[in-house]
C-alpha positions, 0 to 999 in steps of 0.5 A: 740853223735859222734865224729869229727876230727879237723885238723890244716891247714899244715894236707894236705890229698885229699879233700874227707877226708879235708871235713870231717873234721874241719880244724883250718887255720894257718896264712901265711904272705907275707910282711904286708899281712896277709892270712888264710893258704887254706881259704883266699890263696889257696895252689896254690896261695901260690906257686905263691906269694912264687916264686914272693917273694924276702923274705920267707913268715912267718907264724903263729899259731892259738890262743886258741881261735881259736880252742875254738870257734871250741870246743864250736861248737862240744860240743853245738851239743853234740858232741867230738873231737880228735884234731890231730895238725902239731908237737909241735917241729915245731909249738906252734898249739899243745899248743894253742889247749892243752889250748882251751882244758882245757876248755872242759874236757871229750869232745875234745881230742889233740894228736900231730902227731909229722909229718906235711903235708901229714905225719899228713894226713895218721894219720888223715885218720886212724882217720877217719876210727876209727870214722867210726868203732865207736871208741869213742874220747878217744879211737881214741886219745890213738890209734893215739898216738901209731900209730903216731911212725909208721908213715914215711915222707920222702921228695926230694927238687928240690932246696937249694934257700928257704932253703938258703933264710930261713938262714938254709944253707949259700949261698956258700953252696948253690951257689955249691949246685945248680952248682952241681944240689943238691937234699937234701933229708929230713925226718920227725924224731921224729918231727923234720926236719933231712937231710938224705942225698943229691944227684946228680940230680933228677933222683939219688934223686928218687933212694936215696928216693927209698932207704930211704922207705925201710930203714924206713921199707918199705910201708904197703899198708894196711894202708893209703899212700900218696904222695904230692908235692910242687908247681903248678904242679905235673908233677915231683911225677907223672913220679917220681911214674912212674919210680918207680911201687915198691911204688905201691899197690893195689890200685893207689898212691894217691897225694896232693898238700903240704901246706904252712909251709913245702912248704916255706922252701922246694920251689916248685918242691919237692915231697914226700912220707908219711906211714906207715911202715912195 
């Protein structure tokens, strides 16, 4: 018997690691078009429909019978799992694969990561490393769900347009807001979205992001780090990494590209940091 980790479409971590795990897609909608989230639309692809769009796309989460027909697959070959899902408070995944669970008690396992994007692929890649110290399902989920409060997400956005266009912000804050060339910085807290705090260009922005890491205690290198980014390029987290070597290791930063779900509200050119604290 061995055990599988299952992961929904928002966990965004560098393929090695998506590959071995099962990944249940999300459902992005442009308009009257209907994509699964990295399957039928790649990340990049998304970006570029999402800069075409005069309206933000919508998504959805997979049914139960989605993460069902998943299950069945890994209990047929004898198999467990630990469902790690984005957070119940920004997506009802958690709950469509609570009840596909039900129906196999004993064998899979769902923990909410209470994060999203790259914040749940540190906790998927911990995850990983408990399978491959021989952790069974159980062990790995109750470990995973103390381990999730140490994790940290935190985020710069290049622009205020998309969350304007998602009515989070009026378009007088965000007319002002791009006069002044605003940088919101945002975090992941609790599993929610909160404002940490806004600043003067890119450059301050890095600062203040900087700033946010050691608040939230400071990066443990020992464990997984992940930076990611939105759009089609990564020009900005690279020289945003350059700038800054104090973010650095031992070993080189690894980055990704964000998925859909963050990416929609966030736009393109943002850039983010996800670990685990000191």
């Amino acid at each position: 018997m061995s055990v599988q980790i299952i992961l929904d479409s928002t966990a965004d971590t560098i393929p090695a690691l998506r590959g071995r795990c099962t990944i249940v897609p999300l459902t992005v909608h442009f308009g009257d078009h209907e994509y699964l989230d990295g399957i039928s639309m790649t990340h990049c692809e998304f970006y570029e429909k999402l800069v075409e769009s005069r309206d933000l796309p919508t998504t959805s989460q997979p049914t139960p019978d989605a993460f069902a027909q998943e299950f069945q697959k890994i209990v047929d070959a004898g198999d467990q799992a630990v469902v790690l899902t984005i957070s119940s408070k920004l997506s009802g995944t958690y709950q469509s694969a609570t009840i596909a669970a039900m129906d196999f008690p004993g064998s899979i396992y769902v923990v909410d990561t209470r994060s999203v994007t790259i914040g749940a692929g540190i906790l998927a890649e911990l995850a990983l490393q408990m399978v491959n110290k021989g952790m069974s399902a159980e062990d790995i989920a109750c470990a995973i769900s103390k381990e999730r409060e140490n994790v940290r997400l935190v985020a710069m956005l290049d622009t205020l347009e998309y969350l304007k266009k998602g009515g989070r912000i009026s378009k007088t804050v965000a007319f002002a807001g791009e006069l002044l060339s605003i940088k919101p910085i945002i975090s992941i807290q609790e599993g929610e979205i909160h404002m940490l705090g806004k600043a003067r260009g890119t450059r301050q922005a890095g600062v203040q992001l900087i700033s946010q890491i050691e608040a939230a205690g400071g990066i443990d290198h020992s464990r997984p780090v992940m930076m990611g980014y939105t759009g089609v390029s990564d020009t900005l987290l690279n020289k945003f990494i350059e700038e800054h070597p104090e973010l650095q290791g031992d070993l080189p930063l690894r980055s990704t590209i964000i998925g859909s779900v963050i990416g929609t509200h966030a736009g393109p050119g943002a850039f983010a940091a996800a670990f685990f604290t000191k």
